[in-house]
C-alpha positions in Angstrom: -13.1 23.5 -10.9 -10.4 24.9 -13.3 -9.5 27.2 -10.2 -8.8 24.0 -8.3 -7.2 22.4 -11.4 -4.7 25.7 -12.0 -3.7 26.2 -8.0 -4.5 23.0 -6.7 -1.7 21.9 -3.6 -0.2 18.8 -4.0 1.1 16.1 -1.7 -1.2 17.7 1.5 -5.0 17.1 2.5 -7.2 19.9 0.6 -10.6 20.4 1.1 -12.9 19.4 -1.8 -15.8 17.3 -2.6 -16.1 14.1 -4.6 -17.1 15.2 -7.7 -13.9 17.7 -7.2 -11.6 14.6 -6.6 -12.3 12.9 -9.5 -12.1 15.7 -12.2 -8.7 15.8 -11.0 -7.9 12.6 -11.0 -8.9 12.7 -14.4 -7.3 15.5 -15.5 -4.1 14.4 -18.0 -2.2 16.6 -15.8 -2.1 14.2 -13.1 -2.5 11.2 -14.8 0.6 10.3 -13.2 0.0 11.1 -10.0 -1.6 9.2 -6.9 -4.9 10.0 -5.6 -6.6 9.5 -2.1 -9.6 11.1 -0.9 -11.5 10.4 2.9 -13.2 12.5 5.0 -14.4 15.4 2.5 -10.6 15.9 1.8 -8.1 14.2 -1.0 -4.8 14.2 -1.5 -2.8 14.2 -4.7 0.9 12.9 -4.5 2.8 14.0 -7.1 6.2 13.6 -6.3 8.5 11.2 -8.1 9.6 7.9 -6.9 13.3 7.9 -6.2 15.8 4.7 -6.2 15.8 3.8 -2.6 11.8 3.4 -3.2 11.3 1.8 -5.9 14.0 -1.0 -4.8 11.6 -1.0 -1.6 8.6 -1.6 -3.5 10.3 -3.7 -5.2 11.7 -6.2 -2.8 9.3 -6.0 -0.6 6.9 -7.4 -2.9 9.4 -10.2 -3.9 9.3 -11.3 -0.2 6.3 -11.6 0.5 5.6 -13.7 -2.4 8.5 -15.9 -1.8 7.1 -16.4 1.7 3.2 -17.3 0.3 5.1 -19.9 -2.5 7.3 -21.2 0.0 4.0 -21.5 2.4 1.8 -22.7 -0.5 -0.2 -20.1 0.6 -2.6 -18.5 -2.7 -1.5 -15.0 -3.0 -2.2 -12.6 -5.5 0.0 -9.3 -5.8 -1.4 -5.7 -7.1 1.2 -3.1 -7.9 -0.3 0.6 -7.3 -3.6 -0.6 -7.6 -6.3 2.4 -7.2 -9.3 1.2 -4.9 -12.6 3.4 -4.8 -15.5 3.4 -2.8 -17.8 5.8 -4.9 -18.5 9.3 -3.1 -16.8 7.9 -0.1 -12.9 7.4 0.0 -10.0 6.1 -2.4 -6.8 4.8 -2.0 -3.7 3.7 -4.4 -1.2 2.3 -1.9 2.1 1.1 -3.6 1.7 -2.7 -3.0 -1.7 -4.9 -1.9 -2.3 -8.6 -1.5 -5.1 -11.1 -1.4 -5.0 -14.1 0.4 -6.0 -17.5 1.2 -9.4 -17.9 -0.1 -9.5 -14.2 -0.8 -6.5 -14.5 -3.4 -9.4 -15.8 -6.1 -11.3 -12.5 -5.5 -8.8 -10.4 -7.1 -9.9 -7.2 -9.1 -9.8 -7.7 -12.9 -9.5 -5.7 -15.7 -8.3 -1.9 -16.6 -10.8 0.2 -14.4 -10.1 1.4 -10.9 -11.2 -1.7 -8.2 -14.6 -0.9 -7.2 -14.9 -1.5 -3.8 -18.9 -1.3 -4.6 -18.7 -4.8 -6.2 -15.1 -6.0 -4.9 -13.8 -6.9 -1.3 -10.9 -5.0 -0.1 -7.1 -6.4 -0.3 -6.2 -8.2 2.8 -2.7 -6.4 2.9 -2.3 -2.7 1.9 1.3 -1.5 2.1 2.7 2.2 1.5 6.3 2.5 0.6 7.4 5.8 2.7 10.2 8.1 1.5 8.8 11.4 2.1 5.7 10.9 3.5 6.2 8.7 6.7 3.7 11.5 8.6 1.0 10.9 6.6 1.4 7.0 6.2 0.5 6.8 9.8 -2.1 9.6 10.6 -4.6 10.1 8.0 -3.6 7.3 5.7 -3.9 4.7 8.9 -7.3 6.0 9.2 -8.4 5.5 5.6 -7.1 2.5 5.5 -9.3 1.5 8.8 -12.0 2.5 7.4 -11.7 0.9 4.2 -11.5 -2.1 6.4 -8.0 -3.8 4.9 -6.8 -6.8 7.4 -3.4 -5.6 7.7 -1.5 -2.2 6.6 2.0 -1.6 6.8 4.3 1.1 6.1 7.7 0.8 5.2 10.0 3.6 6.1 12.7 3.9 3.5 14.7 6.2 5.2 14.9 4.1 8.6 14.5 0.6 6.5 11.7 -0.1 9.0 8.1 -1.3 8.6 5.7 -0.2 11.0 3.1 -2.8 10.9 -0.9 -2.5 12.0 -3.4 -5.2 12.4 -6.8 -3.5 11.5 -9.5 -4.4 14.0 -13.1 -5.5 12.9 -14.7 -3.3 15.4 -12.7 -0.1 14.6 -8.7 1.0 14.9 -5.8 -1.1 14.8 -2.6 -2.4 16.5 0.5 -2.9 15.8 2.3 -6.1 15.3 5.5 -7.7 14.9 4.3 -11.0 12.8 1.4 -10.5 10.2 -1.5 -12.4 11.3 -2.8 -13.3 8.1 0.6 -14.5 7.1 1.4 -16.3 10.0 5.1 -17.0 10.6 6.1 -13.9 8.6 8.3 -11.7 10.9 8.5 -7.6 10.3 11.9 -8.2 11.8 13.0 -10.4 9.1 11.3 -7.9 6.2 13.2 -5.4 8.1 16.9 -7.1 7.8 15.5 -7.8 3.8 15.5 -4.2 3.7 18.8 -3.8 5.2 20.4 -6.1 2.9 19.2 -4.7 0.1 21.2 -1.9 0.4 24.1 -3.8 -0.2 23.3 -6.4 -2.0 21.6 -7.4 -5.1 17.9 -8.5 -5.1 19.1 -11.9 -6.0 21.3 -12.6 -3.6 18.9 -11.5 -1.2 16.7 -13.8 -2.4 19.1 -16.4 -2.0 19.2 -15.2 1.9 15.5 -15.1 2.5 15.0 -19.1 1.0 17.3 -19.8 3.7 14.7 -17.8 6.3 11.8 -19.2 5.2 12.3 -22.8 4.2 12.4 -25.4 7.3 
């Protein structure tokens, strides 16, 4: 493994088994550093997180929120939570929910979410600057298989969400409204986005109450 740990690629799919991806993972070189890992391959994203995405990440989580208060809808909010499935896959996307009834089943404590012993989010969400291909080819499939309700991906460049409802009985769709949010428009996400850009998160804030209230 120190071959691997000395040359390994980052930020593409590289071949490697699972005892492979988590000595790397643990490594304190990459403590930093995102890991995924499906289909005998992972992936270690290493590049930094820039302005335009965190602000994305950032408001984007915000609205959602706002939408489940508004909706007294119970709704619980990871930030770059890691979710394993041991020897099988893992994911860290940038933002996850649960829902509803699910919101009470929310991983706890300081270990990675064992998906083992814990159900997966009902929303996973990648914030895209530089990695847009990626979100929706092999990351779409991960997240498929790890059997999430909903994933989205937010393009920061375009300050788009491309939106997928994951079937039960295998692939997914895309979607203009979340279905296990119902009411909540991509479009309106989308113009949140927009605004951001010009405005302060506050103000935008301001401007989504006035979407989402009655």
């Amino acid at each position: 493994m120190s071959t691997m740990r000395t040359k390994l690629p980052t930020d593409i799919w590289v071949v490697a088994t699972w005892d492979e991806f988590i000595q790397t993972v643990e490594d304190p070189a990459y403590q930093k550093a995102k890991g995924y890992y499906y289909n005998g391959r992972m992936r270690i994203e290493t590049m930094s997180v820039g302005p335009d995405h965190a602000k994305d990440n950032g408001i984007i989580a915000i609205a959602v929120t706002l939408f489940a208060a508004l909706k007294n809808i119970p709704l619980n909010c990871l930030d770059n939570c890691s979710y394993r499935k041991t020897g099988v896959r893992e994911c860290q996307p940038d933002v996850s929910y649960y829902i509803g009834e699910r919101a009470r089943m929310v991983p706890t404590g300081t270990a990675i979410a064992n998906l083992d012993l814990t159900p997966p989010p009902d929303i996973a969400i990648e914030i895209s600057d530089s990695t847009l291909a990626d979100d929706k080819g092999e990351k779409r499939l991960l997240y498929e298989d790890i059997k999430v309700s909903e994933y989205w991906i937010v393009d920061v460049q375009q300050a788009e969400i491309i939106a997928f409802e994951i079937i039960p009985s295998g692939g997914s769709r895309r979607i203009t409204q979340s279905q296990i949010l119902p009411g909540l428009e991509m479009a309106v996400l989308e113009e949140t986005l927009r605004r951001s850009r010009q405005m302060a998160h506050s103000q935008v804030v301001a401007w989504l109450l006035t979407q989402f209230q009655p």
